[in-house]
C-alpha positions in Angstrom: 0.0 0.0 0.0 1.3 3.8 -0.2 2.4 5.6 2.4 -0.5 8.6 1.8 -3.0 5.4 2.1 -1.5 4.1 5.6 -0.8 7.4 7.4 -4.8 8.8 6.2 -7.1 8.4 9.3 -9.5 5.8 9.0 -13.2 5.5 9.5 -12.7 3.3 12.6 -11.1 6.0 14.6 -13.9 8.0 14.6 -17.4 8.4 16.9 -20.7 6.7 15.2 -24.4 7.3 16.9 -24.8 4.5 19.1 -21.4 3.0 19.3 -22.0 1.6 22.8 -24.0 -1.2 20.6 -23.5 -0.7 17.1 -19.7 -1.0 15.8 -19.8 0.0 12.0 -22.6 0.1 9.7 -22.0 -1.2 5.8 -23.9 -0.7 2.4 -22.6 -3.0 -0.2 -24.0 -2.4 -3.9 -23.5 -5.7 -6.3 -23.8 -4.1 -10.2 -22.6 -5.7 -13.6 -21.6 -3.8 -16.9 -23.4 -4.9 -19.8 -22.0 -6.6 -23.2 -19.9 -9.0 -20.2 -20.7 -12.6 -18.5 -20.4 -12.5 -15.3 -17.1 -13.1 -13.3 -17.7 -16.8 -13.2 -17.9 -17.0 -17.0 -15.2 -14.7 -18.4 -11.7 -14.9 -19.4 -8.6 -12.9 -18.7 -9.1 -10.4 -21.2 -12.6 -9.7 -20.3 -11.5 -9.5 -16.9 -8.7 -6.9 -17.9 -11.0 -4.8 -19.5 -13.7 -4.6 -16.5 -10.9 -3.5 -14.3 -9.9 -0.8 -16.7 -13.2 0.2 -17.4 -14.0 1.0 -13.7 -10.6 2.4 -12.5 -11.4 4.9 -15.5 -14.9 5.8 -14.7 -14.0 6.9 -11.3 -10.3 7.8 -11.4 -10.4 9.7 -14.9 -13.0 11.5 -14.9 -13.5 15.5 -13.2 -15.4 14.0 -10.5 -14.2 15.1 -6.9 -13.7 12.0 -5.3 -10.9 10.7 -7.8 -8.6 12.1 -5.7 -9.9 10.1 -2.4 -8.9 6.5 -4.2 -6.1 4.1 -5.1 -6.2 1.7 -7.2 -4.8 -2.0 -6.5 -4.6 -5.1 -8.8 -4.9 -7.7 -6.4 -2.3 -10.2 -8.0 0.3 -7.1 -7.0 -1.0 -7.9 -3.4 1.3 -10.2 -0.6 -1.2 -13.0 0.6 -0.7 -11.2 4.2 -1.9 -7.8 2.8 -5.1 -9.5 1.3 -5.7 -11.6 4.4 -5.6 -8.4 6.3 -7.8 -6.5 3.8 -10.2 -9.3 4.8 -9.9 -8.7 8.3 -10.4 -5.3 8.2 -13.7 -6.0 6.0 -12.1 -4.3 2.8 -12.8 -7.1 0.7 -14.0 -10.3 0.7 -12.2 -14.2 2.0 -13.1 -15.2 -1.1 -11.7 -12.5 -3.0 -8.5 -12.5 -0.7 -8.1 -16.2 -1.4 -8.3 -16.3 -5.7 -7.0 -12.6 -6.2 -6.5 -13.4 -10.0 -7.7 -11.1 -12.2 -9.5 -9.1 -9.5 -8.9 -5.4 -8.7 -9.9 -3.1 -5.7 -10.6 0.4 -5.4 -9.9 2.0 -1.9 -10.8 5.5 -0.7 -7.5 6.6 1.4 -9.7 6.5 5.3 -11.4 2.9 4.0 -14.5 3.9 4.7 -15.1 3.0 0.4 -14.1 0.0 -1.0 -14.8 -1.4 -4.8 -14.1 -4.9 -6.0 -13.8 -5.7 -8.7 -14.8 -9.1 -11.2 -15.6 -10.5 -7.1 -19.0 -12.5 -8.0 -20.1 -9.5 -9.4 -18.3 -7.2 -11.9 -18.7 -4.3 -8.8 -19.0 -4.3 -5.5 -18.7 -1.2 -3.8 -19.1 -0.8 -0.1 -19.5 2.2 2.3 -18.2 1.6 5.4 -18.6 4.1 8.6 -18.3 4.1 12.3 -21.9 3.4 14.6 -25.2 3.5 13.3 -24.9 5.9 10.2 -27.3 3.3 7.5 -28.5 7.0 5.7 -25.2 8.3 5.2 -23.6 5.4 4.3 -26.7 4.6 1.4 -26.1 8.3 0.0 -22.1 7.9 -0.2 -23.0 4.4 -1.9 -26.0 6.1 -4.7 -23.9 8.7 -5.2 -20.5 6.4 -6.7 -23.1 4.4 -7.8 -24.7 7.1 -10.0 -21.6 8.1 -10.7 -20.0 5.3 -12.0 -23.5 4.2 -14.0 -23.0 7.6 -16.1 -20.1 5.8 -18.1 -20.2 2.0 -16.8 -24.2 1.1 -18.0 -24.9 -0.8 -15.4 -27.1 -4.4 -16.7 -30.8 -3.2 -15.4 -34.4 -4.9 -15.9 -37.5 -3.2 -16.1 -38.9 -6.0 -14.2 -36.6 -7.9 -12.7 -33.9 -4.7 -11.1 -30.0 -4.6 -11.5 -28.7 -7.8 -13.0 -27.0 -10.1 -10.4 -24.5 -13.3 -10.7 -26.9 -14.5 -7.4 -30.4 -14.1 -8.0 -31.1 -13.7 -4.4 -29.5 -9.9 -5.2 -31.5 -9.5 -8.1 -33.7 -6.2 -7.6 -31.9 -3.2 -5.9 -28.6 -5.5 -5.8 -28.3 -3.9 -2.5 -26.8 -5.2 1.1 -27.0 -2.9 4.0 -25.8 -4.0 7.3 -24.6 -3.3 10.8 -22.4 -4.9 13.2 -23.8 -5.1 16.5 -21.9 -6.4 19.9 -24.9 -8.1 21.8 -23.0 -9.7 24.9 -25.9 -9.3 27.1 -29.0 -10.7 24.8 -26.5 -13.7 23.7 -26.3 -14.6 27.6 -30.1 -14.1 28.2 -31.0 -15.8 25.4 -33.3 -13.0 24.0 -31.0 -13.0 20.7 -32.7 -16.7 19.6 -35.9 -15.2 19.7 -34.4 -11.5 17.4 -33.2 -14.5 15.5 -36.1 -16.6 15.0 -38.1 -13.2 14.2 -35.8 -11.3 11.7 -36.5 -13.6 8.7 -40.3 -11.9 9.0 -39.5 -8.8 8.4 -37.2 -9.3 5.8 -33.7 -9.1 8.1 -31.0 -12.0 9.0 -28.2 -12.3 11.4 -25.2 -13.7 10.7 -21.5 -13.8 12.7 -18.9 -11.4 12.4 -17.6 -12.3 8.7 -21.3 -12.8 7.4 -23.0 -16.3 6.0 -21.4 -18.9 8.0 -19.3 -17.7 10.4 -19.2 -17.5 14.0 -19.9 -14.5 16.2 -16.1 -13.6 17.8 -16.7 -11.9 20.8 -20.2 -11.3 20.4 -20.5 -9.3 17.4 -23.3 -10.1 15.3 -24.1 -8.6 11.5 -28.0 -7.7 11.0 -28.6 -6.9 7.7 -31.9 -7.2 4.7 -32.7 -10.2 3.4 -34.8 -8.9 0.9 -33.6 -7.2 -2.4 -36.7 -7.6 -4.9 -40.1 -5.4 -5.2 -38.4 -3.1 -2.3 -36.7 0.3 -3.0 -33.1 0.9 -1.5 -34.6 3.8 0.2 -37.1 1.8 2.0 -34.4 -1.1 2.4 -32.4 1.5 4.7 -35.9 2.8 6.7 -36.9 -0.7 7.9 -33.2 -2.0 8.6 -32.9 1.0 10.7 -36.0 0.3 12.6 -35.4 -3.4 13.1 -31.2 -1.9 14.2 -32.8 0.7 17.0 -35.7 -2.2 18.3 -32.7 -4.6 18.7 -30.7 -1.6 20.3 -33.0 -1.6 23.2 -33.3 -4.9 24.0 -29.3 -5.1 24.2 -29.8 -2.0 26.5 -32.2 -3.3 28.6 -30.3 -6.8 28.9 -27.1 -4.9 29.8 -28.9 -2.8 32.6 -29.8 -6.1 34.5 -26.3 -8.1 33.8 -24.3 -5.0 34.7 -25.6 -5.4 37.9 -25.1 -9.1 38.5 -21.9 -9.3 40.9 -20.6 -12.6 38.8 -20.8 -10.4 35.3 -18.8 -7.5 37.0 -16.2 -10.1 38.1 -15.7 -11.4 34.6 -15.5 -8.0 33.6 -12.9 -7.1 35.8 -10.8 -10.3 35.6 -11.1 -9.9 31.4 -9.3 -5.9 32.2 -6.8 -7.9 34.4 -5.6 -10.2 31.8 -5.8 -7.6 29.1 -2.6 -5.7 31.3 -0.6 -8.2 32.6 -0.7 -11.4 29.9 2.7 -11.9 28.1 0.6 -14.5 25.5 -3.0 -13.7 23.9 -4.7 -15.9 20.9 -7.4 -14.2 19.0 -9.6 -16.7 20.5 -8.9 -15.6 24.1 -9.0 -12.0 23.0 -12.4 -11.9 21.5 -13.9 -13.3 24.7 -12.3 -10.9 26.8 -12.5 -8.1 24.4 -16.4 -8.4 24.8 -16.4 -8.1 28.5 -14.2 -5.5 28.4 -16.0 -3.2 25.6 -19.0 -3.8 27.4 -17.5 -3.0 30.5 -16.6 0.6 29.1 -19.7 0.9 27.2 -21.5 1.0 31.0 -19.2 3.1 32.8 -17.5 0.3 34.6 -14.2 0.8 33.1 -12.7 3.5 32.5 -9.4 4.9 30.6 -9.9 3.5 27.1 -12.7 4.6 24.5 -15.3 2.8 22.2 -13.5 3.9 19.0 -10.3 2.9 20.1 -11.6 -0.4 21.1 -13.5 -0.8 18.0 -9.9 -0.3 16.2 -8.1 -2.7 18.3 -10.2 -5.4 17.4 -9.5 -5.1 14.1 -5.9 -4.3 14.5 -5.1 -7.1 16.4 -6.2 -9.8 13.9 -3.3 -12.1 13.0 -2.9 -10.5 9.4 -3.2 -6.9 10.5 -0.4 -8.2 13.1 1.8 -9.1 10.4 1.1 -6.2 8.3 1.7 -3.6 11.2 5.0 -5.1 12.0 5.8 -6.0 8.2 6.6 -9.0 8.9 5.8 -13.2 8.8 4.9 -14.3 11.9 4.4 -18.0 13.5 1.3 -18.3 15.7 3.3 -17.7 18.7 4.9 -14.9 18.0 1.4 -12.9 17.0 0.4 -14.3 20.4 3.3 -12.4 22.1 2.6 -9.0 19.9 -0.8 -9.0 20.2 -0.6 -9.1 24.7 2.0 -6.5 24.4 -0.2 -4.1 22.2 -2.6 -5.0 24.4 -0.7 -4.1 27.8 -0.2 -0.8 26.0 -3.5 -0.1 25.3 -5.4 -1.1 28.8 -2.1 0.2 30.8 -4.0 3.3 32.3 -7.4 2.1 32.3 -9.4 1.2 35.7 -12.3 0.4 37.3 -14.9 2.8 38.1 
């Protein structure tokens, strides 16, 4: 990556509305050029000239944001650098995995992101910091809009935008947010958001999406639904289901934070955090949700939500390797990731 690129602040580092629940929010747009198969289907050259298309439509035209971006062919890419891109929810673990003839776009703070010839010819996503599902849909329609002006995007009068799945058929259009729900998860109220969800056209999934697990409690809610809805009204109802769930955490978390056994987990998770030499990312995520909580309700103090909310991410074994720039065994990431950890939590306390 460039240096301009590394030293821009990033979305993460900022406040979002609601943070104490709500970690990031994403809108992901899925579009296709027309005159192309789709990724699955087309050959090097075709592939070449999707890339080319898109980096010109956004980089070489007079439009403002050409500056923001950097373009990245993602068989120039180290595996570590992808594997981290993945952490940090840039691009997909498929995409890290078969970088061939695949091609990102990156706003310098991250908070956009375009693949490119993924399963879809584009995918751009708007990343930002709490619950922000309105901003982050305008950012998204207005590339998208944008980049339609010289790309054509494939569009049905009946059916929507064109997709490679056909459960993205209509607005082609993903919006989610991650949520940490430590205190629903242990009261079992987050079967029953499960269970319900599917009915009003919402899912949730772990922290990497379909199929994975939920590390230290963080949990994606996003739409289920992409045809005969708009993306406007996409946005209202996820944003109604996200505030609903909100107040169940909140209410959970008012009764746990005053259990005496929860405090002493939270307390012994802060402990470890500032004195272990050794930390696996599995041991981390269970402590980290303690902990975040633990700040989120006053009870510790001398550490924010934002910088937690980078640390997670930063802490992941690729990020590790790419902070330190270098290849790491399992052991030695365990060893850097307590002593960033020690750093962090060194002032913090309990209130």
């Amino acid at each position: 990556m460039t240096e301009n690129n590394k030293q821009a602040k990033k979305w993460y580092e900022t406040d979002g509305e609601q943070s104490d629940v709500v970690i990031s929010t994403r809108v992901r747009l899925a579009r296709n050029c027309n005159g192309y198969p789709f990724p699955h289907l087309m050959n090097d050259q075709q592939k070449r000239e999707i890339n080319q298309k898109v980096r010109d439509a956004l980089l070489g035209g007079n439009s403002a944001l050409r500056d923001s971006f950097r373009y990245y062919d993602a068989e120039q890419l180290s595996a570590v650098e992808l594997a981290a891109m993945a952490e940090r929810h840039l691009v997909s673990p498929e995409f890290a995995r078969y970088p061939k003839g695949r091609a990102l776009l990156l706003m310098n703070d991250e908070s956009v992101s375009i693949m490119l010839n993924e399963e879809d010819h584009v995918r751009m996503q708007v990343m930002g910091s709490g619950l922000q599902l309105q901003e982050a849909y305008d950012m998204a329609d207005k590339i998208d809009t944008l980049l339609d002006e010289t790309l054509h995007f494939a569009f049905d009068e009946e059916l929507g935008y064109l997709t490679a799945c056909p459960t993205n058929l209509g607005t082609g259009m993903r919006a989610s947010v991650m949520m940490h729900l430590p205190a629903v998860e242990a009261d079992g109220t987050l079967r029953q958001i499960a269970a319900s969800l599917p009915k009003v056209g919402a899912t949730i999934r772990g922290s990497y999406g379909e199929g994975s697990e939920a590390d230290g409690a963080m949990y994606q809610v996003s739409n289920q639904v992409t045809l005969g809805i708009s993306e406007k009204d996409t946005v209202s109802n996820l944003t109604q289901i996200t505030n609903q769930i909100i107040a169940l955490e909140k209410k959970s978390r008012a009764r746990l934070l005053e259990d005496e056994s929860f405090q002493d987990n939270v307390w012994r998770a802060l402990g470890i955090m500032k004195s272990a030499r050794v930390m696996s990312s599995d041991e981390f995520a269970k402590l980290y949700s303690a902990v975040r909580m633990g700040v989120a309700g006053g009870t510790v103090t001398g550490v924010t939500l934002d910088q937690l909310s980078g640390l997670f991410t930063e802490v992941q074994p690729a990020c590790l390797m790419e902070r330190y720039g270098e290849e790491m065994t399992a052991q030695q990431r365990d060893k850097k990731r307590a002593e960033m950890l020690r750093q962090v939590f060194k002032d913090t306390d309990i209130a």
